[in-house]
C-alpha positions as a Markdown table, in Angstrom:
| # | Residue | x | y | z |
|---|---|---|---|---|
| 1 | Unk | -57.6 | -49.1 | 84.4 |
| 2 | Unk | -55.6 | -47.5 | 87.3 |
| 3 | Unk | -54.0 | -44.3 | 86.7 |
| 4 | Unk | -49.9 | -45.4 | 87.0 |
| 5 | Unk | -47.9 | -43.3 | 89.8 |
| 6 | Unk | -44.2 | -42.7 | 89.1 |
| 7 | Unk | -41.8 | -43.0 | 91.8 |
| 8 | Unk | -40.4 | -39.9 | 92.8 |
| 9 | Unk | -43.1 | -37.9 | 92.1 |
| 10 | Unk | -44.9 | -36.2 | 94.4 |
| 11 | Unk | -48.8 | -35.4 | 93.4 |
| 12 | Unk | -50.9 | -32.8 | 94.6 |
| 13 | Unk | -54.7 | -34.3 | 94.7 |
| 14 | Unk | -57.7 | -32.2 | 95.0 |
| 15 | Unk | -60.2 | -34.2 | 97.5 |
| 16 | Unk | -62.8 | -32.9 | 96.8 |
| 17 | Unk | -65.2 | -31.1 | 99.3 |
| 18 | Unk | -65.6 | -33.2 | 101.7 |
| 19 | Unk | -67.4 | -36.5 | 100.7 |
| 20 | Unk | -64.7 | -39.3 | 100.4 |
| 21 | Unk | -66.5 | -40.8 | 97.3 |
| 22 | Unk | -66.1 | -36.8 | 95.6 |
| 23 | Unk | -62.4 | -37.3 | 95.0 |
| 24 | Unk | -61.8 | -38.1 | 91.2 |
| 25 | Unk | -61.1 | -41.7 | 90.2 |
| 26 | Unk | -57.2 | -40.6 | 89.6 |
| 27 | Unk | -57.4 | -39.3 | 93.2 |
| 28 | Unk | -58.1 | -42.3 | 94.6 |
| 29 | Unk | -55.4 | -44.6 | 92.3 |
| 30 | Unk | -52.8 | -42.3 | 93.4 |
| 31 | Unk | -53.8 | -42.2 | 97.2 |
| 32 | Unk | -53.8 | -46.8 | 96.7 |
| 33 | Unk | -50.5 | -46.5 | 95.3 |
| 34 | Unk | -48.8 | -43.5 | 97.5 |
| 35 | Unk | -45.9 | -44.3 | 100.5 |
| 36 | Unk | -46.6 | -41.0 | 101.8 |
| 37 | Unk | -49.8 | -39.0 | 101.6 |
| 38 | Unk | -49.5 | -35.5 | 103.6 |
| 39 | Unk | -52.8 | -34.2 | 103.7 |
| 40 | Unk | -54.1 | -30.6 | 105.1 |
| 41 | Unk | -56.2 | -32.4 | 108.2 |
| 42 | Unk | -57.5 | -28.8 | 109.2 |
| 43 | Unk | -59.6 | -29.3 | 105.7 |
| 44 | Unk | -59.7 | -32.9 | 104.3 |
| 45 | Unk | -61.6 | -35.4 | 106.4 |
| 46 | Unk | -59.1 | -37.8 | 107.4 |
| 47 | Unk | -61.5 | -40.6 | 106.8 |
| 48 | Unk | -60.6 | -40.2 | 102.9 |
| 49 | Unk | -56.3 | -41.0 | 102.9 |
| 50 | Unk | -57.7 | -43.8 | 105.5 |
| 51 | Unk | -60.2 | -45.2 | 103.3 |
| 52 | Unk | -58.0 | -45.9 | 100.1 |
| 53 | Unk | -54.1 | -45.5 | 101.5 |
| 54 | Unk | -52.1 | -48.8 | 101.6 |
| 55 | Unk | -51.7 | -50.5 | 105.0 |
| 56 | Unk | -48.4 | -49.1 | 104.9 |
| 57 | Unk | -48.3 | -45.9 | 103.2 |
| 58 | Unk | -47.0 | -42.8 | 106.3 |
| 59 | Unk | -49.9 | -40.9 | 106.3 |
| 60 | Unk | -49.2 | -37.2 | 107.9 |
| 61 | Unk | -51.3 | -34.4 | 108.2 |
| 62 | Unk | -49.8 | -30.7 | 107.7 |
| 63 | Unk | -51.5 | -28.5 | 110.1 |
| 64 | Unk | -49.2 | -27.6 | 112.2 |
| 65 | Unk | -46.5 | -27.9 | 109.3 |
| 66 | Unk | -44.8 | -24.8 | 107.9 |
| 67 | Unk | -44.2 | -24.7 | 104.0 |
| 68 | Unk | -40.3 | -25.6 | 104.4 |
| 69 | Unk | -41.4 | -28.8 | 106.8 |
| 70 | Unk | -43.5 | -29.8 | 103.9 |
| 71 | Unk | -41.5 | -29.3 | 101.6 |
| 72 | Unk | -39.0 | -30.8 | 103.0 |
| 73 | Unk | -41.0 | -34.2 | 103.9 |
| 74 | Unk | -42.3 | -34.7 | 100.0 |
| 75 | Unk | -38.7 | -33.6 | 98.8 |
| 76 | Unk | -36.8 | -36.6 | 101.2 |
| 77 | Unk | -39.7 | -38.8 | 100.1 |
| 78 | Unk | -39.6 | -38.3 | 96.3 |
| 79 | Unk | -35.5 | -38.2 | 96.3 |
| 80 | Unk | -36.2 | -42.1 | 98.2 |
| 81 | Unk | -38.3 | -43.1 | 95.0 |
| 82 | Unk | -41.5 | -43.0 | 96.7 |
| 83 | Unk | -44.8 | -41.8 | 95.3 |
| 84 | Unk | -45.9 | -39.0 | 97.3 |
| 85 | Unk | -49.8 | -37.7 | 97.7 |
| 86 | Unk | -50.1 | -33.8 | 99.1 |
| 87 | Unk | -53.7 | -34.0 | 99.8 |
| 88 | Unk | -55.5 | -30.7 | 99.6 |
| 89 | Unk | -59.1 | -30.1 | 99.8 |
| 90 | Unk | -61.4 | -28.9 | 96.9 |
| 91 | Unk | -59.7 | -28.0 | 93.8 |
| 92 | Unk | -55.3 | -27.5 | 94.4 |
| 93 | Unk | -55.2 | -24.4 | 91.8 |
| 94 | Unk | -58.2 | -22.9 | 94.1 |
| 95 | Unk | -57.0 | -21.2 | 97.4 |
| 96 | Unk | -54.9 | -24.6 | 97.9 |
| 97 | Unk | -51.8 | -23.0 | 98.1 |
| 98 | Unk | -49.7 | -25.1 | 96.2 |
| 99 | Unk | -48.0 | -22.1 | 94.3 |
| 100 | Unk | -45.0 | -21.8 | 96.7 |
| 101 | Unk | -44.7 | -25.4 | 97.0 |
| 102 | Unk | -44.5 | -25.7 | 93.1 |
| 103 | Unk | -42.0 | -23.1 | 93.5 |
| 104 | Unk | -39.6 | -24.8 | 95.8 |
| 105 | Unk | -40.2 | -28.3 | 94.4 |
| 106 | Unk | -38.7 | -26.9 | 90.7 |
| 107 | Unk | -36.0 | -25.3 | 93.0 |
| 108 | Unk | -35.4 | -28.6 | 94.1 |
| 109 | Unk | -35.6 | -31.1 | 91.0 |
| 110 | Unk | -38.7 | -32.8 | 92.4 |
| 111 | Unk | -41.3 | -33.7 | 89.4 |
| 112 | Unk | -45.3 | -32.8 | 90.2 |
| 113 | Unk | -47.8 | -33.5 | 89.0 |
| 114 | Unk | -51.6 | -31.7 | 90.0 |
| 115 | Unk | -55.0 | -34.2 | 89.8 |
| 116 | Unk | -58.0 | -31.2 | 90.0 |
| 117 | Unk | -60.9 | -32.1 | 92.6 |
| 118 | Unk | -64.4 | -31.1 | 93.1 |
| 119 | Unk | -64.1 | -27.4 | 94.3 |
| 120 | Unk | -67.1 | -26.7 | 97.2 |
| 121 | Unk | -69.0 | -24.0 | 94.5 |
| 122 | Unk | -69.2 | -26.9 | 92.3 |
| 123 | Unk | -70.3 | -29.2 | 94.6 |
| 124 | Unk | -73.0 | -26.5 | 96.6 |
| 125 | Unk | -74.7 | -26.5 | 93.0 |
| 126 | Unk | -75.3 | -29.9 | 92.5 |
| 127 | Unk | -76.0 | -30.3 | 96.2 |
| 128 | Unk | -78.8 | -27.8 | 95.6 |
| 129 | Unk | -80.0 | -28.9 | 92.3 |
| 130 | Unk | -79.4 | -25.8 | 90.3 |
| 131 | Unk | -77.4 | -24.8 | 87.5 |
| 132 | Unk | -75.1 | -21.6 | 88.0 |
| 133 | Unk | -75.5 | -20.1 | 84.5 |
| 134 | Unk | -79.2 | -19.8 | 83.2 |
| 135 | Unk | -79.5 | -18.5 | 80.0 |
| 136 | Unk | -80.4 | -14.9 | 79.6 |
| 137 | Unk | -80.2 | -14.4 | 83.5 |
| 138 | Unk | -76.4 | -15.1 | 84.1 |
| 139 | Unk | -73.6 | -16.7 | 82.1 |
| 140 | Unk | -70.5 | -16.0 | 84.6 |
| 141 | Unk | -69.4 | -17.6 | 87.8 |
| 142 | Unk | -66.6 | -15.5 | 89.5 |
| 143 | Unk | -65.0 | -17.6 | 92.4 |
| 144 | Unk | -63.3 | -15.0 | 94.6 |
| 145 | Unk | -62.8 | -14.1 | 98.4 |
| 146 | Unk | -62.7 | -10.7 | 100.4 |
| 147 | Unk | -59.6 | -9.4 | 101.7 |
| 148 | Unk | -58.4 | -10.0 | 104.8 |
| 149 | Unk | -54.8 | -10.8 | 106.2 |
| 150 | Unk | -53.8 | -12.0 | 102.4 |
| 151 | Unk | -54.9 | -8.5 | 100.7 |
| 152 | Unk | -56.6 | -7.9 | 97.3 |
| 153 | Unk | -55.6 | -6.6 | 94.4 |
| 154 | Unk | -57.7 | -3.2 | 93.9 |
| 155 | Unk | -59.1 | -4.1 | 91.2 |
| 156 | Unk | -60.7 | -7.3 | 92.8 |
| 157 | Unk | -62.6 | -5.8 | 95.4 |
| 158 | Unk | -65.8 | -7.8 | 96.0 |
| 159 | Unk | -67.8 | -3.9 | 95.3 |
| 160 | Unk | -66.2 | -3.8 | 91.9 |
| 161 | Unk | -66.6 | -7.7 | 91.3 |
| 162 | Unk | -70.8 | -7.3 | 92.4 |
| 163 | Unk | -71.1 | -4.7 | 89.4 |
| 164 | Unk | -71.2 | -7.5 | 87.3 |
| 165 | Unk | -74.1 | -9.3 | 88.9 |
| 166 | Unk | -72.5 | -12.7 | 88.5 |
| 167 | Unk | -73.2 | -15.7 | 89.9 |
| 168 | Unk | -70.4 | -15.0 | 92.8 |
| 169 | Unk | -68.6 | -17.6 | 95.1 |
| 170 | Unk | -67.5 | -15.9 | 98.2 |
| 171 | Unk | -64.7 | -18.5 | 99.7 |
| 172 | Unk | -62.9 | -17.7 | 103.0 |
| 173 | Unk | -65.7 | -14.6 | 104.0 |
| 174 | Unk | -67.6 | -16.1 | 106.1 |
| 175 | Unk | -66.4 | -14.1 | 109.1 |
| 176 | Unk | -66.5 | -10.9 | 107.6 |
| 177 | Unk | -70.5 | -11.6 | 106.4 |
| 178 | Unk | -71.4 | -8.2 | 107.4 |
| 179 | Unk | -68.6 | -6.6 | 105.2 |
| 180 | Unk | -68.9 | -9.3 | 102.5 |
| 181 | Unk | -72.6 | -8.4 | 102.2 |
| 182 | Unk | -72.3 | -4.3 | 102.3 |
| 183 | Unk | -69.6 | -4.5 | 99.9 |
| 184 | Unk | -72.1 | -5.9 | 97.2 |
| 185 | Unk | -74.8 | -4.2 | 98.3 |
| 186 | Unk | -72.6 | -1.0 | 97.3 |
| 187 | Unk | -71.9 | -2.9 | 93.7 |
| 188 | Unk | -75.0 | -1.5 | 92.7 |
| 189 | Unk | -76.5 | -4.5 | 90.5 |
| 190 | Unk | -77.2 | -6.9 | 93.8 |
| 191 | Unk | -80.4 | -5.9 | 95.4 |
| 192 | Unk | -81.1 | -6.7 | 99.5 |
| 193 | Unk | -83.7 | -9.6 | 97.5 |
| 194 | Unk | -81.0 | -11.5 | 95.8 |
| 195 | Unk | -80.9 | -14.6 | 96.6 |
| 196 | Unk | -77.9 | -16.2 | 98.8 |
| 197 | Unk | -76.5 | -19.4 | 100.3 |
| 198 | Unk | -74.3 | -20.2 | 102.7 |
| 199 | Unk | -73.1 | -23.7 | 103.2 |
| 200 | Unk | -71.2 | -24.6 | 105.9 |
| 201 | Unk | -68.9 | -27.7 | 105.1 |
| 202 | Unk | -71.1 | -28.6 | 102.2 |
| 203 | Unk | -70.7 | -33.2 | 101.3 |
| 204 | Unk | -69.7 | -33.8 | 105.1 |
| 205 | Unk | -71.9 | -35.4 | 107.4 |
| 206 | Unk | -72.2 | -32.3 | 109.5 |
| 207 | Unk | -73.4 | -30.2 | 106.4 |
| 208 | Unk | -75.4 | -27.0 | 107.0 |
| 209 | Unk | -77.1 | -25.4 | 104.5 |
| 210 | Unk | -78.6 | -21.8 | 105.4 |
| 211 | Unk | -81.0 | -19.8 | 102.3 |
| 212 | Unk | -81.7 | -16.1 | 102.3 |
| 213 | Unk | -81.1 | -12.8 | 100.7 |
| 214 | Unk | -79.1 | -10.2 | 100.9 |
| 215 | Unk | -81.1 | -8.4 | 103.4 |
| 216 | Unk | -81.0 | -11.3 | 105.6 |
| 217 | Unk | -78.4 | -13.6 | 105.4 |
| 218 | Unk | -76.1 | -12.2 | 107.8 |
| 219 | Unk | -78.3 | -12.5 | 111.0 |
| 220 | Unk | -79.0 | -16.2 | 109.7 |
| 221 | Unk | -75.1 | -17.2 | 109.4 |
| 222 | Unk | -74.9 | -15.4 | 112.9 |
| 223 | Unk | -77.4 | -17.1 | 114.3 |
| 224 | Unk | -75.7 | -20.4 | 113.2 |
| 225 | Unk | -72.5 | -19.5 | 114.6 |
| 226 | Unk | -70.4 | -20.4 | 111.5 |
| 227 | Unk | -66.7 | -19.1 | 111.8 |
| 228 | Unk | -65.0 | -21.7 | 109.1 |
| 229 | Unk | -65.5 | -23.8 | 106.1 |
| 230 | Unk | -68.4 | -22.2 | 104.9 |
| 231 | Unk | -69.1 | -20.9 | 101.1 |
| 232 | Unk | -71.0 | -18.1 | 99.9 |
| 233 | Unk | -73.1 | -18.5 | 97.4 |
| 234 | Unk | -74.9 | -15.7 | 95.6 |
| 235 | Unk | -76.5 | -15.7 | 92.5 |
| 236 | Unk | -80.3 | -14.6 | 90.8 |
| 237 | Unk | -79.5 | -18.6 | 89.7 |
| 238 | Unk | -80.7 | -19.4 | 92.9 |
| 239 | Unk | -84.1 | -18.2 | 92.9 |
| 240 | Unk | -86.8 | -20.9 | 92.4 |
| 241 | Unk | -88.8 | -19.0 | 90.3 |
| 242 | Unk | -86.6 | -19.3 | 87.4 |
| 243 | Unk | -87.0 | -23.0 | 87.3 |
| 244 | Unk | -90.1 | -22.9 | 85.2 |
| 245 | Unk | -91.2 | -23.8 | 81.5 |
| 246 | Unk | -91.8 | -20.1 | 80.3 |
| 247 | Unk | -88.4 | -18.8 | 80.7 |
| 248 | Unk | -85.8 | -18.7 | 77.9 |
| 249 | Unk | -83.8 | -21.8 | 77.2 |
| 250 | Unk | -80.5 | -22.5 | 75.9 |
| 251 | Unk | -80.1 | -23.2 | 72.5 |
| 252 | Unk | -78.0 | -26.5 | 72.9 |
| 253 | Unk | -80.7 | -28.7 | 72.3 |
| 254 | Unk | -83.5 | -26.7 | 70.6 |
| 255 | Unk | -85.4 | -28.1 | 68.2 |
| 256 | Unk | -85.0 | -25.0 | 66.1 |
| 257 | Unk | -81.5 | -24.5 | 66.5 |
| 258 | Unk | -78.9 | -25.4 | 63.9 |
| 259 | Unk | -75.1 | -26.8 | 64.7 |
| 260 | Unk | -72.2 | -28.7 | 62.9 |
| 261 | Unk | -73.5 | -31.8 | 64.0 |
| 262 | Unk | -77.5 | -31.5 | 63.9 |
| 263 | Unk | -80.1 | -30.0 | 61.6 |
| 264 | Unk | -83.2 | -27.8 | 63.1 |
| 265 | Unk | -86.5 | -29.7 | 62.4 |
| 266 | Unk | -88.1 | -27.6 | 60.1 |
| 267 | Unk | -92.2 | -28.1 | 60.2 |
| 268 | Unk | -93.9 | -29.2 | 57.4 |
| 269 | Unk | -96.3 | -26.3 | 56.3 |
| 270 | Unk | -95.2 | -25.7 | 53.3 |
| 271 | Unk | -92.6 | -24.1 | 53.6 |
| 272 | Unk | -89.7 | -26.4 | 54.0 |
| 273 | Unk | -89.7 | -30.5 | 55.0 |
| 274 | Unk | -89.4 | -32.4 | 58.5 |
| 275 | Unk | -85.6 | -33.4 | 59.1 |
| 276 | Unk | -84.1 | -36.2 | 61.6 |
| 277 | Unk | -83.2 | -34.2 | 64.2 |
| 278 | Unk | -80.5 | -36.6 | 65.1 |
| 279 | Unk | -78.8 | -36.1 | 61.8 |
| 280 | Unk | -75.7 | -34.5 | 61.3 |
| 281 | Unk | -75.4 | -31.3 | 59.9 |
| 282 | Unk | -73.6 | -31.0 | 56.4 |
C-alpha cells in the first residue's frame, strides 16, 4: 500500500547514504507523489529524486540555497496545496539540519512531517558485515563529530567521549583526522591497535573503504586524499578476531536462557525434563 501524502505538507525524507534503493519504502511514495522535491545535491545523489519523482514534479537542489530561500520555496509550495519533499541525506534528525527549518515552518503554519533514512554508520556496518554491539565487548554506539566552525559543547569533546571505549562514529572529521585521532588517543581507553574505518561515501558507486588502527589510519586517509563525505568508524567491534565460536554470546536466543515468551531446554539427566524450546513461557 502507498504511504498517502497530504497536500500542503511539506516532508523531510532521509535518503539514505547514498544508494538510491537505501531510501525507506515511505521515502520513495512521498518522492512519486511530491510537486516539488528540494533536495541538498551537495549530499544526495541526484539520480534518487530522478529515479522516482513524477515527470512533472520541480525538482530543485539547495546548495547554493540559504535557509530563508528554502524556506521560503517549501512555504509558497505547501500554502499552493502541493506536497513538498526536502530531501536530505542519511537520517534528517542526524546533522541534517532540519532544526531551524522546523522552526520557521511552525512560525509559519506549514505542517511537516519527518520519514527517518538509513544514516551512513548504519549502513558502513552492514556494508562491512559486522554488528556494532558484541556482547561483553561493547554495548554503546555514540554518533558524534569534532568541533570545528559549529563548536561543542564541553562536555562532548571527542577526549571525554573516547573514555567510554564505545563503538564511536566520527561524522564531519575527516579533515581534522590528525586531531580526531590524538583526541582519543588522549581518552585513555582507545589504544594506537584499535581498530578503525574510514569510508568515504559509503553505498555510492565511487565507495572507498580504508581499514586500520589508530596508529595508522591517518597516513592511510592522507594518502587517499579524502576531504568530504567520509565516516569514521572506530570500534574493538571491528576486529576480526572477535568473530569466532569461543566468545561470549548474547542471550537472545540461548538455549539456556529463559524469557516471557520461551522456556530454556533443560537436559534430561535427571534433574529436570527436555522442554520445546519454541514454547511460550508461562
Amino acid at each position: 500500500m502507498i504511504y498517502p501524502a497530504t497536500p500542503g505538507t511539506v516532508y523531510f525524507v532521509g535518503a539514505g547514504p547514498g544508494a538510491p534503493d537505501l531510501i525507506t519504502v515511505r521515502g520513495r511514495d512521498l518522492l512519486a507523489q511530491a510537486d516539488l522535491i528540494l533536495y541538498a545535491d551537495s549530499l544526495v545523489d541526484a539520480a534518487l529524486p530522478l529515479a522516482y519523482a513524477r515527470p512533472e514534479a520541480r525538482i530543485i537542489g539547495s546548495v547554493e540555497m540559504h535557509l530563508t530561500q528554502i524556506v521560503q520555496v517549501m512555504s509558497e509550495a505547501a500554502r499552493a496545496g502541493q506536497v513538498v519533499v526536502r530531501l536530505h541525506s542519511g537520517d534528517p534528525a542526524l546533522y541534517g539540519a532540519i532544526h531551524e527549518q522546523m522552526v520557521a515552518l511552525d512560525e509559519a503554519g506549514i505542517p511537516y512531517e519527518i520519514v527517518p533514512g538509513v544514516t551512513a554508520a548504519f549502513a558502513l556496518a552492514a556494508r562491512l558485515g559486522v554488528e556494532l554491539t558484541v556482547p561483553e565487548l561493547v554495548q554503546t554506539i555514540i554518533l558524534t563529530r569534532p568541533g570545528g566552525r559549529t563548536p561543542l559543547p564541553e562536555r562532548e569533546h571527542l577526549r571525554g567521549l573516547a573514555a567510554h571505549g564505545a563503538s564511536l562514529a566520527i561524522y564531519l572529521g575527516i579533515t581534522r583526522i590528525q586531531q580526531v585521532v590524538d583526541d582519543l588517543l588522549a581518552g585513555g581507553v582507545y589504544t594506537p591497535e584499535t581498530p578503525v574505518v574510514v569510508a568515504y561515501r559509503v553505498s555510492w558507486p565511487d565507495e572507498v573503504i580504508i581499514h586500520g588502527t589508530l596508529g595508522d589510519i591517518v597516513a592511510s586517509v592522507k594518502a587517499a586524499g579524502f576531504t568530504r563525505q567520509a565516516l569514521i568508524l572506530v570500534s574493538a567491534a571491528l576486529d576480526p578476531a572477535h568473530k569466532r565460536t569461543d566468545r561470549p554470546t548474547s542471550h537472545l536466543y540461548n538455549p539456556q536462557f529463559s524469557h516471557r515468551l520461551r522456556r530454556r531446554i533443560v537436559s534430561d539427566d535427571g534433574n529436570g525434563e527436555n522442554s520445546d524450546q519454541s514454547a511460550f513461557h508461562t
